[in-house]
PDB file of the backbone (N, CA, C, O) and the ligand in Angstrom, with CONECT records:
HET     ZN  A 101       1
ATOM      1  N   UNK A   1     -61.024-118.112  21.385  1.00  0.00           N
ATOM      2  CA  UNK A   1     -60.434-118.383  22.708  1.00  0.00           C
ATOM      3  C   UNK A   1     -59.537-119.622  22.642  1.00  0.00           C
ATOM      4  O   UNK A   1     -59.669-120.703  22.067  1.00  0.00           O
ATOM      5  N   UNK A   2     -58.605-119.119  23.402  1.00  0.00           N
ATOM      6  CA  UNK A   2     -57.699-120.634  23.342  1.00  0.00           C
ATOM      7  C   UNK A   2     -57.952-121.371  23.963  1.00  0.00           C
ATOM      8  O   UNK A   2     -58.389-120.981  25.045  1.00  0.00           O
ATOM      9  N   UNK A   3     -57.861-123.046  23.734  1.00  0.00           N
ATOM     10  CA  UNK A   3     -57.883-123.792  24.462  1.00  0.00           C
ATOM     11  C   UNK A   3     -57.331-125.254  24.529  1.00  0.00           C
ATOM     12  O   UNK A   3     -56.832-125.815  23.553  1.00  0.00           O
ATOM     13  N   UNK A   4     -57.506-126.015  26.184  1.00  0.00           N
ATOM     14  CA  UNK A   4     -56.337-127.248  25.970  1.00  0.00           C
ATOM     15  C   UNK A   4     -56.075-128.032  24.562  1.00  0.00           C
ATOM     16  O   UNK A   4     -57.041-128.659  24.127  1.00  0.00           O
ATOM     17  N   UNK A   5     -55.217-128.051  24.027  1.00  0.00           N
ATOM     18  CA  UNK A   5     -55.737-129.417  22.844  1.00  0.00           C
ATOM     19  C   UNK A   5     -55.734-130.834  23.811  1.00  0.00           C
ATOM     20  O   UNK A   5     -56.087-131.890  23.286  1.00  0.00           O
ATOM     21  N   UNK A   6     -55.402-130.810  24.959  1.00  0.00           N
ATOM     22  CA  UNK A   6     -55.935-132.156  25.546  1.00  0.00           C
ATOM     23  C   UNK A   6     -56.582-132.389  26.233  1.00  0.00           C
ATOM     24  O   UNK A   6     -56.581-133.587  26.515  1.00  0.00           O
ATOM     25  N   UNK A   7     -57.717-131.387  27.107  1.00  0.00           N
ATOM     26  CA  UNK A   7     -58.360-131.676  27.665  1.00  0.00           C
ATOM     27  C   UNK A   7     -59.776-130.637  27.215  1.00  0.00           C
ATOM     28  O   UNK A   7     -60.923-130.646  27.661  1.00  0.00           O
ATOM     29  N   UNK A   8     -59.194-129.863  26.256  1.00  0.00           N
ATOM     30  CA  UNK A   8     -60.328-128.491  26.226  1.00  0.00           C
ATOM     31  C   UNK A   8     -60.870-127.490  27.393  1.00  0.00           C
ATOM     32  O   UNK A   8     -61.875-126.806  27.592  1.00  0.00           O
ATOM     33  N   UNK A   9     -59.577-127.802  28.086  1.00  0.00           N
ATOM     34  CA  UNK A   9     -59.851-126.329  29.203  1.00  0.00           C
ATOM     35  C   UNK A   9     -59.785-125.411  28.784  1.00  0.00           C
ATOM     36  O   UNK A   9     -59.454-125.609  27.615  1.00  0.00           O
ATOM     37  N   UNK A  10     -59.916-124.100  29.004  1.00  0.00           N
ATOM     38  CA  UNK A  10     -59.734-123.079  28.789  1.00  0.00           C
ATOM     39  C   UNK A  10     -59.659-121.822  29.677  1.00  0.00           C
ATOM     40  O   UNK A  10     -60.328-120.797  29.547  1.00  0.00           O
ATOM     41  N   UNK A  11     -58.529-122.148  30.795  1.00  0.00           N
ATOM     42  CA  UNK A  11     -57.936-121.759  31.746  1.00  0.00           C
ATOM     43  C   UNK A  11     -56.733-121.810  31.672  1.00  0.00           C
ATOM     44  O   UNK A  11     -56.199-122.895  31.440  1.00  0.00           O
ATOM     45  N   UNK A  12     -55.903-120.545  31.866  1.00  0.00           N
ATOM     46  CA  UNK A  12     -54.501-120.849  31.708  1.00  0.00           C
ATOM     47  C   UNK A  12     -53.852-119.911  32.948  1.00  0.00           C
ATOM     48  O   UNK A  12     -54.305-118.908  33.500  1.00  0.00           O
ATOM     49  N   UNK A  13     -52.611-120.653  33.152  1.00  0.00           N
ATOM     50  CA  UNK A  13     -51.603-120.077  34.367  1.00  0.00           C
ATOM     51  C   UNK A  13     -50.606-119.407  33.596  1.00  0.00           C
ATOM     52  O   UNK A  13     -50.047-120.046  32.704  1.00  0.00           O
ATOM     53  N   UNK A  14     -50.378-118.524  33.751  1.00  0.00           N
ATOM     54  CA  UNK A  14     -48.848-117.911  32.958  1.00  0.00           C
ATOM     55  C   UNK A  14     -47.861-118.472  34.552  1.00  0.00           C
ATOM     56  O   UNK A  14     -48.239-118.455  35.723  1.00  0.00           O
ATOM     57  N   UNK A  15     -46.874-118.809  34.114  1.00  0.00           N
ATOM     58  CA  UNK A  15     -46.194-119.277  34.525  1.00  0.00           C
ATOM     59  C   UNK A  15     -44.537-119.330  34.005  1.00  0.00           C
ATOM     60  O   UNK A  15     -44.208-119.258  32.821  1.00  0.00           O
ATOM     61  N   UNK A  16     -43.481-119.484  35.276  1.00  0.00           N
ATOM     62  CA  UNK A  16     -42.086-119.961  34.699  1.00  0.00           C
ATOM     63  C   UNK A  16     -41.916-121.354  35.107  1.00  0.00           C
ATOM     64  O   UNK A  16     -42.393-121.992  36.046  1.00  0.00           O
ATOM     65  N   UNK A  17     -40.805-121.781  33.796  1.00  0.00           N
ATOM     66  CA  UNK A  17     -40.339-123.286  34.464  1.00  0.00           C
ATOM     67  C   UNK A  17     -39.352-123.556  34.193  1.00  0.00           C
ATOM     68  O   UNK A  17     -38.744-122.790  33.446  1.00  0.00           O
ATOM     69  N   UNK A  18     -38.888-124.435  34.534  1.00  0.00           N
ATOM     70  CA  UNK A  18     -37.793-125.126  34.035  1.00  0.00           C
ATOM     71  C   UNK A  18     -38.030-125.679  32.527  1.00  0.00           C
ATOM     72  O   UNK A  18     -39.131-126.137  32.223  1.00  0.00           O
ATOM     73  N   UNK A  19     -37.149-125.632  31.753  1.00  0.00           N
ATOM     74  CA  UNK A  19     -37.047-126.179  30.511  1.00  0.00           C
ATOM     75  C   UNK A  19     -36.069-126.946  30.047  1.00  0.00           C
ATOM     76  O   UNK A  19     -34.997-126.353  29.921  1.00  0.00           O
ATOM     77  N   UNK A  20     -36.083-128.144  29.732  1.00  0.00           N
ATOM     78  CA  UNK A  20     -35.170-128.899  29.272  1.00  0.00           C
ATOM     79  C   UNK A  20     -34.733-129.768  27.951  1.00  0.00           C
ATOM     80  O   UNK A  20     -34.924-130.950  27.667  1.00  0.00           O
ATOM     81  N   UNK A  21     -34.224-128.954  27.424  1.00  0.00           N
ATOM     82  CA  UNK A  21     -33.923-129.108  25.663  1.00  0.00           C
ATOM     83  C   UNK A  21     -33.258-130.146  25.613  1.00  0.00           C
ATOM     84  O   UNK A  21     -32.396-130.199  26.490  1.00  0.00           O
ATOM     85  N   UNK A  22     -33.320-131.259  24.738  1.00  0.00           N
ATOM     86  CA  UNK A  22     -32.128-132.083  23.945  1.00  0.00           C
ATOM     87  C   UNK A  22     -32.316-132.214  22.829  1.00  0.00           C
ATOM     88  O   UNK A  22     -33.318-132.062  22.132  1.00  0.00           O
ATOM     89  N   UNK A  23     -30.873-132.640  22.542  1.00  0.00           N
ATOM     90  CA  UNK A  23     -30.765-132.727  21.078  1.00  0.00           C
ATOM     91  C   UNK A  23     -29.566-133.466  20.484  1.00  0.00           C
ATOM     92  O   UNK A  23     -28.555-132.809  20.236  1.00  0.00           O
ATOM     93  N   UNK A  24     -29.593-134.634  20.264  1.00  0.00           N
ATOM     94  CA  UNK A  24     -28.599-135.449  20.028  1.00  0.00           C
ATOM     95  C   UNK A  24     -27.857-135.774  21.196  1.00  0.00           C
ATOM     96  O   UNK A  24     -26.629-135.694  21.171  1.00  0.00           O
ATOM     97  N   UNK A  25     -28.593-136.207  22.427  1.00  0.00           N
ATOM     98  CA  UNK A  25     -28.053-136.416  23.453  1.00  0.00           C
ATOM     99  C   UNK A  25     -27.048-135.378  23.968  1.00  0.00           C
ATOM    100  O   UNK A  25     -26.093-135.901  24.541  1.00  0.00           O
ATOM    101  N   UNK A  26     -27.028-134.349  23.922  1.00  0.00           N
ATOM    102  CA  UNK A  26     -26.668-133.299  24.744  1.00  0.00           C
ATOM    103  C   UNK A  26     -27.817-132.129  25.415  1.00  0.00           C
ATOM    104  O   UNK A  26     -28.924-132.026  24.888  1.00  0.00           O
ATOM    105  N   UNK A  27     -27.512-131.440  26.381  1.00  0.00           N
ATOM    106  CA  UNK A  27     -28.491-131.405  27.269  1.00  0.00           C
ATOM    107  C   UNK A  27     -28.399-129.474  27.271  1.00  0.00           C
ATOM    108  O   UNK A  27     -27.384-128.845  26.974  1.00  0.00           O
ATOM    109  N   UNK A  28     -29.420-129.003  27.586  1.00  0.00           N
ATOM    110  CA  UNK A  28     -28.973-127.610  27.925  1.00  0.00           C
ATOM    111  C   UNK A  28     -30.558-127.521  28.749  1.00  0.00           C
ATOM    112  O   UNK A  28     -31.584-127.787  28.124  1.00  0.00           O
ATOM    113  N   UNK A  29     -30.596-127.049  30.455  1.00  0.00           N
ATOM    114  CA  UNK A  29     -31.630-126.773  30.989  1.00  0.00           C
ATOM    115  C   UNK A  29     -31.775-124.883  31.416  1.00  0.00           C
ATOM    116  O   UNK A  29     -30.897-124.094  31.767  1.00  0.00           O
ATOM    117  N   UNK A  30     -32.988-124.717  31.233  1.00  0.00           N
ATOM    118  CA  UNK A  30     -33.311-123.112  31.228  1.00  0.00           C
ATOM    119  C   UNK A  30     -33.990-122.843  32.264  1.00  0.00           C
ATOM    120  O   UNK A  30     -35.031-123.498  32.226  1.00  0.00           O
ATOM    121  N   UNK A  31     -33.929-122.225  33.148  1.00  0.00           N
ATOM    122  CA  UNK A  31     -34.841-121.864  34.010  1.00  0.00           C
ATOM    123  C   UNK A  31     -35.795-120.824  33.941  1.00  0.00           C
ATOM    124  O   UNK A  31     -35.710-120.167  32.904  1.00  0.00           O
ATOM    125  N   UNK A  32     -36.745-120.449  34.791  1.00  0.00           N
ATOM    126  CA  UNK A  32     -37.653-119.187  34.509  1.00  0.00           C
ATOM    127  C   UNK A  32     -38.082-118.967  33.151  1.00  0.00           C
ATOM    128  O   UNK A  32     -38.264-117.844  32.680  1.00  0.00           O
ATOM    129  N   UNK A  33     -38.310-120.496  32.268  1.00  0.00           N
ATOM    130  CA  UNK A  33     -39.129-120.201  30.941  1.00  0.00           C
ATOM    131  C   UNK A  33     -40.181-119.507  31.275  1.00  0.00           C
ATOM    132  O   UNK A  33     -40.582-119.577  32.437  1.00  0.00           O
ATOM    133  N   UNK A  34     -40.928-118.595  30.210  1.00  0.00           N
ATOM    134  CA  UNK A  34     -42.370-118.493  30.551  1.00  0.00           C
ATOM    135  C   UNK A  34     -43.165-119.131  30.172  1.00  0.00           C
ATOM    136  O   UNK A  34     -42.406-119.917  29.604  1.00  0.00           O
ATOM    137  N   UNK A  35     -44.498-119.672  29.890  1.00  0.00           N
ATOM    138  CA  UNK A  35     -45.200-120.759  29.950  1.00  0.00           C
ATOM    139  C   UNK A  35     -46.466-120.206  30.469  1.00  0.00           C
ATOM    140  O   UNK A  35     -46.843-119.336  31.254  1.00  0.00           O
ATOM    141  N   UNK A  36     -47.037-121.260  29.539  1.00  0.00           N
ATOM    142  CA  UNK A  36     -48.802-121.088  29.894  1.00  0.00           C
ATOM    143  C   UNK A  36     -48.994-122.360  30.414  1.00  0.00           C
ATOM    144  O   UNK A  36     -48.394-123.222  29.773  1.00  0.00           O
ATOM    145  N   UNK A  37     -50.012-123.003  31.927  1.00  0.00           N
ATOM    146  CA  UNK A  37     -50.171-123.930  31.769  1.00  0.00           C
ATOM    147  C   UNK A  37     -51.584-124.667  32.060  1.00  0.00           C
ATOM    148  O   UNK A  37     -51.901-124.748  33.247  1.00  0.00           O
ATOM    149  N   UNK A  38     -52.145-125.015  31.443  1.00  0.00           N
ATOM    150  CA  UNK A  38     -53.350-126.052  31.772  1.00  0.00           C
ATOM    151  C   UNK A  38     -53.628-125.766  33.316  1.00  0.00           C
ATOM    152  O   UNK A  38     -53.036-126.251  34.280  1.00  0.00           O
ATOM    153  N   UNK A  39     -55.021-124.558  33.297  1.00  0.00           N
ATOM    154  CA  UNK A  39     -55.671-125.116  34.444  1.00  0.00           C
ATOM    155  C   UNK A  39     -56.238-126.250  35.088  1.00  0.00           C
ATOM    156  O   UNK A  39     -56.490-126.287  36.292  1.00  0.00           O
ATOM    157  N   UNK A  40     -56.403-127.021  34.418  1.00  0.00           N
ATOM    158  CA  UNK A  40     -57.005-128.261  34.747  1.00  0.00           C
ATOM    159  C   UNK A  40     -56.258-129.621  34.676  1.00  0.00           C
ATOM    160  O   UNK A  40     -56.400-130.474  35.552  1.00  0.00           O
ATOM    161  N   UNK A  41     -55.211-129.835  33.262  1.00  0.00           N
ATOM    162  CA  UNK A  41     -54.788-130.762  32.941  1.00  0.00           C
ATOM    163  C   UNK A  41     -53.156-130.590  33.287  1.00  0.00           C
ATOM    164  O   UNK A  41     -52.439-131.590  33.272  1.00  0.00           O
ATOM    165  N   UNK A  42     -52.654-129.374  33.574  1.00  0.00           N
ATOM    166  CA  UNK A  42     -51.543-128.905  33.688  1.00  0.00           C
ATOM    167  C   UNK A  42     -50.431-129.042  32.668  1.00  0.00           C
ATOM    168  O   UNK A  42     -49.271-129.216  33.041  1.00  0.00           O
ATOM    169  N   UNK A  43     -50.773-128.964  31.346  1.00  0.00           N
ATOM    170  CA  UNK A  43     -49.812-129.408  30.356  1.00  0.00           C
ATOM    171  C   UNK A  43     -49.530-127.831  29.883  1.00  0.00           C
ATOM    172  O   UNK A  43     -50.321-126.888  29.874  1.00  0.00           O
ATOM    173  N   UNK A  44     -48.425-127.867  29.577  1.00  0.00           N
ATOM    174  CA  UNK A  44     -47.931-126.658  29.301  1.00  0.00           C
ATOM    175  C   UNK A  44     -47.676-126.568  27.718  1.00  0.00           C
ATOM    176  O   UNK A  44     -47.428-127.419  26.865  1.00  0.00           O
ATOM    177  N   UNK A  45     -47.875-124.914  27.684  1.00  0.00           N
ATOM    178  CA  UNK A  45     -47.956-124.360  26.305  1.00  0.00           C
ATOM    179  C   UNK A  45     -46.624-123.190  26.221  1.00  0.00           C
ATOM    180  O   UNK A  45     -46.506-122.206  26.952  1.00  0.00           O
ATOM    181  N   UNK A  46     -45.631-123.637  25.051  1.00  0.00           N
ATOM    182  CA  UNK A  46     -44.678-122.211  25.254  1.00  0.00           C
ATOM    183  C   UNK A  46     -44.831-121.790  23.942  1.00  0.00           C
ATOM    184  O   UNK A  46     -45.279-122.424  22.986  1.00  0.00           O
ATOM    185  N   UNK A  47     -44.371-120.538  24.002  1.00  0.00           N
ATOM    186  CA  UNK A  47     -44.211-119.728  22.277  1.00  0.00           C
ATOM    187  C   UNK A  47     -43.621-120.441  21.675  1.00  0.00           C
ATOM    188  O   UNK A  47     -42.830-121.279  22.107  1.00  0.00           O
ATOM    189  N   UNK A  48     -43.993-120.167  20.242  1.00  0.00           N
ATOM    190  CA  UNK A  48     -42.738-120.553  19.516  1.00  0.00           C
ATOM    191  C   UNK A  48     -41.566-119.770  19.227  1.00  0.00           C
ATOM    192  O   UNK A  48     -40.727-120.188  18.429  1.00  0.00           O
ATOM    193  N   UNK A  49     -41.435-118.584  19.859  1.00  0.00           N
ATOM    194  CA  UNK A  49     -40.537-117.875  20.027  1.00  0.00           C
ATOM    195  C   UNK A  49     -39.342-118.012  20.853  1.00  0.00           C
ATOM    196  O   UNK A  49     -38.171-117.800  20.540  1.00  0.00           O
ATOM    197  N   UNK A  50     -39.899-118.451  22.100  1.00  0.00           N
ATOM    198  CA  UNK A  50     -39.284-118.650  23.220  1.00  0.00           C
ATOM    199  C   UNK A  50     -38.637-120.092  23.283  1.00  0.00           C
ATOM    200  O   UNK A  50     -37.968-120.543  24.213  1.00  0.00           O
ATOM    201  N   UNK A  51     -39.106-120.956  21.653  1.00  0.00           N
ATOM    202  CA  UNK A  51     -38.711-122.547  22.233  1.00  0.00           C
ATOM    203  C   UNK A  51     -37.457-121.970  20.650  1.00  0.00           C
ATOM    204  O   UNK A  51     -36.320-122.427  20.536  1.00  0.00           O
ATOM    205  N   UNK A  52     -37.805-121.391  20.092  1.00  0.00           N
ATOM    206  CA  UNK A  52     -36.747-121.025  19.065  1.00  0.00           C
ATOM    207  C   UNK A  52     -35.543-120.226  19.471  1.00  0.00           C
ATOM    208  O   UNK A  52     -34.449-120.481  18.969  1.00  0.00           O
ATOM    209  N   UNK A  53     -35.747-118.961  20.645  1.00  0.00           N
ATOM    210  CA  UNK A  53     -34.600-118.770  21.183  1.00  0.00           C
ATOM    211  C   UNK A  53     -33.874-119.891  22.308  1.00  0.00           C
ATOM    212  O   UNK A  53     -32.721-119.611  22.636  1.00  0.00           O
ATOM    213  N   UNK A  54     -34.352-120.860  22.775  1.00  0.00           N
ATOM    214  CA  UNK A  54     -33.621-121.794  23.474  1.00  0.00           C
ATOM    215  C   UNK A  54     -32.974-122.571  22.446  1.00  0.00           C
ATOM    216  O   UNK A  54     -31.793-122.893  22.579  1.00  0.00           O
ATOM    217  N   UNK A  55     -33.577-122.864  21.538  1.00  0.00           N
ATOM    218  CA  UNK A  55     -33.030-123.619  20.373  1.00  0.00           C
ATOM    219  C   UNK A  55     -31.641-122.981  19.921  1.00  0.00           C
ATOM    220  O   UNK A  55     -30.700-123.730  19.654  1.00  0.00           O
ATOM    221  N   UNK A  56     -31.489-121.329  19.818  1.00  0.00           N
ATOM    222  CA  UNK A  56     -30.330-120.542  19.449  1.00  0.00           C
ATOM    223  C   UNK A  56     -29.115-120.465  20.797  1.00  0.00           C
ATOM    224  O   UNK A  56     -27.896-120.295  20.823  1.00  0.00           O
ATOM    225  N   UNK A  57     -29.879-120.626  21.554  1.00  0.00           N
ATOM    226  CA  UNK A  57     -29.188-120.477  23.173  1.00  0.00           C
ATOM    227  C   UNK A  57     -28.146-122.233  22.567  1.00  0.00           C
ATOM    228  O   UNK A  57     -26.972-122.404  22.241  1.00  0.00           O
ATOM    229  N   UNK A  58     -29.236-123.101  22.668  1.00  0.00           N
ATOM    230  CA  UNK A  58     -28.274-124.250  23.022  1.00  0.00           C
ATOM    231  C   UNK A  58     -27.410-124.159  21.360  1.00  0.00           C
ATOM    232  O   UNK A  58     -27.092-125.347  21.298  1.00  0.00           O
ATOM    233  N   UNK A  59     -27.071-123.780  20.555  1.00  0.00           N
ATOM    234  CA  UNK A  59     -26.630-123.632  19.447  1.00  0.00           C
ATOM    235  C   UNK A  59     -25.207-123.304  19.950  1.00  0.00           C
ATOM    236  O   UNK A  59     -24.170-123.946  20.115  1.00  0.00           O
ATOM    237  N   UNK A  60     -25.735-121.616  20.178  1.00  0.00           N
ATOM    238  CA  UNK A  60     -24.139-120.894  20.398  1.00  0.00           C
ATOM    239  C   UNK A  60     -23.204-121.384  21.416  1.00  0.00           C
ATOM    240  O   UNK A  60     -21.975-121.449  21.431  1.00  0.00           O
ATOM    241  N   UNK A  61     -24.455-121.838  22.587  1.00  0.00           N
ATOM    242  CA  UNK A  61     -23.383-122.796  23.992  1.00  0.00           C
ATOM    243  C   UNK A  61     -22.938-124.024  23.118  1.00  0.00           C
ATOM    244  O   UNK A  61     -22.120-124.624  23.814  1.00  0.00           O
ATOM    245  N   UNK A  62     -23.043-124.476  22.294  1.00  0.00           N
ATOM    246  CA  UNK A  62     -22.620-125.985  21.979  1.00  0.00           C
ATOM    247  C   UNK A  62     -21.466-125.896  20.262  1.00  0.00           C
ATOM    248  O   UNK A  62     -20.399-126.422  19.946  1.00  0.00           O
ATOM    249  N   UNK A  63     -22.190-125.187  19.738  1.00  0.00           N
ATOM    250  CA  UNK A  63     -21.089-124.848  18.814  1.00  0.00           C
ATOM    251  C   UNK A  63     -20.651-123.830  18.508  1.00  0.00           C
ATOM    252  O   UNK A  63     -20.142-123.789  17.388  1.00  0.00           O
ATOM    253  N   UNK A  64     -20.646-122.420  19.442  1.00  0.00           N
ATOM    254  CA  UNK A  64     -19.897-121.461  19.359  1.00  0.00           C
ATOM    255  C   UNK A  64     -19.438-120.915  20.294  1.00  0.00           C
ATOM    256  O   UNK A  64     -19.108-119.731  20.242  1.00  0.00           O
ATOM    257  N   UNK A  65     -19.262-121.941  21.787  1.00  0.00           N
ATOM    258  CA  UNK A  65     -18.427-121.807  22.772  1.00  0.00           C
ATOM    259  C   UNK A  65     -19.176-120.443  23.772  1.00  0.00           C
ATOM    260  O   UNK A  65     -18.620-119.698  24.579  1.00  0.00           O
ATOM    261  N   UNK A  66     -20.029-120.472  23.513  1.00  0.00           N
ATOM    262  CA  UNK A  66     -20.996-118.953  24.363  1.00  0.00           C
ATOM    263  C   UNK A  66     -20.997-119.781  25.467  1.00  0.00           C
ATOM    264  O   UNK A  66     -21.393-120.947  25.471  1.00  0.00           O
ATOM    265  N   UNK A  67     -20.404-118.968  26.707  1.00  0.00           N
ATOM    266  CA  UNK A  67     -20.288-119.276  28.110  1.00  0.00           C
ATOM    267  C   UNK A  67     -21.522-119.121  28.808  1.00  0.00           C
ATOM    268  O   UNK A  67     -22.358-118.239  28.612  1.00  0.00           O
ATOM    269  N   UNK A  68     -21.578-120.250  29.822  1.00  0.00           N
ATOM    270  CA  UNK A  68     -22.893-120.224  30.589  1.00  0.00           C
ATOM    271  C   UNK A  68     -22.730-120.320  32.078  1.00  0.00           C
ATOM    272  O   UNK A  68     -21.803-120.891  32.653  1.00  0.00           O
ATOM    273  N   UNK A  69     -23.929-119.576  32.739  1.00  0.00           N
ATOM    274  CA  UNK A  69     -24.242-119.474  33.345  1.00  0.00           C
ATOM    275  C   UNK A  69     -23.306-120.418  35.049  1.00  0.00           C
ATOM    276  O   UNK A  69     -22.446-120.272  35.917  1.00  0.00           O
ATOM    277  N   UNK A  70     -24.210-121.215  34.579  1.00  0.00           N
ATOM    278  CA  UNK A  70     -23.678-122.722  35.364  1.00  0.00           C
ATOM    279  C   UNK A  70     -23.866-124.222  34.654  1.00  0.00           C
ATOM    280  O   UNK A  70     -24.817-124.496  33.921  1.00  0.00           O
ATOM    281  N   UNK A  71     -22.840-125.100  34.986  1.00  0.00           N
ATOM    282  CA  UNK A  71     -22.967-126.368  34.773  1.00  0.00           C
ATOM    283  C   UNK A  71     -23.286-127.184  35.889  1.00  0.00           C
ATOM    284  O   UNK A  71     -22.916-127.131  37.062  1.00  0.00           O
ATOM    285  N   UNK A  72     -24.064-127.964  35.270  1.00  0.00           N
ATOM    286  CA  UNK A  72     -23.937-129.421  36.632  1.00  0.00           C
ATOM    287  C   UNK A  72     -23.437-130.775  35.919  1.00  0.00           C
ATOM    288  O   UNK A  72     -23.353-131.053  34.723  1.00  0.00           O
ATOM    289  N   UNK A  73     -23.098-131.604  37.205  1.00  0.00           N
ATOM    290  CA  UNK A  73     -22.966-133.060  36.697  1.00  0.00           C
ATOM    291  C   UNK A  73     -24.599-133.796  36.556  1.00  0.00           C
ATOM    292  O   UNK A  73     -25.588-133.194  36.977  1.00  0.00           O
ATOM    293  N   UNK A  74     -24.681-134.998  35.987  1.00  0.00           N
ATOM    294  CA  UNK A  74     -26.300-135.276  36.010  1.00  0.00           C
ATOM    295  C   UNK A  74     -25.432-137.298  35.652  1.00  0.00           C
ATOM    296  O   UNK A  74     -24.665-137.792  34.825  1.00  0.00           O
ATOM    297  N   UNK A  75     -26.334-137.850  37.073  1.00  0.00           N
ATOM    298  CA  UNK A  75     -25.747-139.244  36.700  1.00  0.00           C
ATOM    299  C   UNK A  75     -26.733-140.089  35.820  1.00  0.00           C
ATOM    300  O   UNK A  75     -27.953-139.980  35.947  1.00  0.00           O
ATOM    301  N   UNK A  76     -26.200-140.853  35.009  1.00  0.00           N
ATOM    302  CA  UNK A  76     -27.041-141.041  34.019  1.00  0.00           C
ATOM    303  C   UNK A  76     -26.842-142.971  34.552  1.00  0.00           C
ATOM    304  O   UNK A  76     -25.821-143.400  35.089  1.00  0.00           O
ATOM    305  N   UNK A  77     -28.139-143.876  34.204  1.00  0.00           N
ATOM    306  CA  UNK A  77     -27.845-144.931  34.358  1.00  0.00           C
ATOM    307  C   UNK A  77     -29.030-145.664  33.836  1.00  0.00           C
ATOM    308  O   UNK A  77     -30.128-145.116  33.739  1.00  0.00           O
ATOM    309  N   UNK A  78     -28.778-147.099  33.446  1.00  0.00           N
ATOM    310  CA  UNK A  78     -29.705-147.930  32.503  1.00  0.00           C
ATOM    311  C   UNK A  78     -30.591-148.513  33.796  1.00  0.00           C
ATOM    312  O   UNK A  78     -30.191-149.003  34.852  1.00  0.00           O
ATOM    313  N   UNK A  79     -31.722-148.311  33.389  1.00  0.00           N
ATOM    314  CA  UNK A  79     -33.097-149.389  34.061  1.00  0.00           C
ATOM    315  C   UNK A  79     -32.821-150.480  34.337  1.00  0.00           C
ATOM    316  O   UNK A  79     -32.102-151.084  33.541  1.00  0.00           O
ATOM    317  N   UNK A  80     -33.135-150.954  35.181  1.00  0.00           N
ATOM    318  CA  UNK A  80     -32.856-152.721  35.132  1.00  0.00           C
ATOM    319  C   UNK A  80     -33.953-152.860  36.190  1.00  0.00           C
ATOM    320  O   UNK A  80     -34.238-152.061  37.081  1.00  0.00           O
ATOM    321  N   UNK A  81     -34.461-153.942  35.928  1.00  0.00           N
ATOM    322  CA  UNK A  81     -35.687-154.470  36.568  1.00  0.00           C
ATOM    323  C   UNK A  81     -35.110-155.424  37.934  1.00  0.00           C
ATOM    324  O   UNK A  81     -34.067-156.079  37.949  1.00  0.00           O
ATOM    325  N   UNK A  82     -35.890-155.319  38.802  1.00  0.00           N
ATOM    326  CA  UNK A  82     -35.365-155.870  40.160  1.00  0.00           C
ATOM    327  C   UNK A  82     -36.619-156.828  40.588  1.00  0.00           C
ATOM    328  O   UNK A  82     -36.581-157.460  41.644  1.00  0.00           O
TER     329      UNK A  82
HETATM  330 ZN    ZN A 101     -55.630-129.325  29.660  1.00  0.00          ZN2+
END
């Protein structure tokens, strides 16, 4: 039976989510991943299938010009303590 490696639950949600890949500071977000997640601790578990085709997704969008979906802007800015 499977279970959390961080809490040792062994309850799971199938679930979609948002997914958000980087990789050398460029960004590619996925929606409706599927996903298992921690009944208890809520940490999520994905295939390694599914994190290897995002891996090919952000590939072809980034170096073989494969058109997407939608873009957004995303403002980016440094911490500073107040
Ligand atoms: Zn857990």
């Amino acid at each position: 039976m499977k279970v959390c490696n961080f809490c040792g639950d062994n309850s799971f949600i199938e679930k979609r989510v948002q997914y958000i890949y980087k990789h050398d500071d460029r960004f590619l977000i996925v929606n409706s991943v599927p996903c298992q997640e921690c009944g208890f601790c809520g940490e999520q578990y994905f295939e390694a299938a599914v994190l290897k085709k995002i891996e090919k997704d952000f590939h072809d969008i980034y170096f073989h010009g494969r058109a997407v979906e939608q873009e957004i802007k995303v403002p980016v800015e440094e911490f500073v303590e107040t």
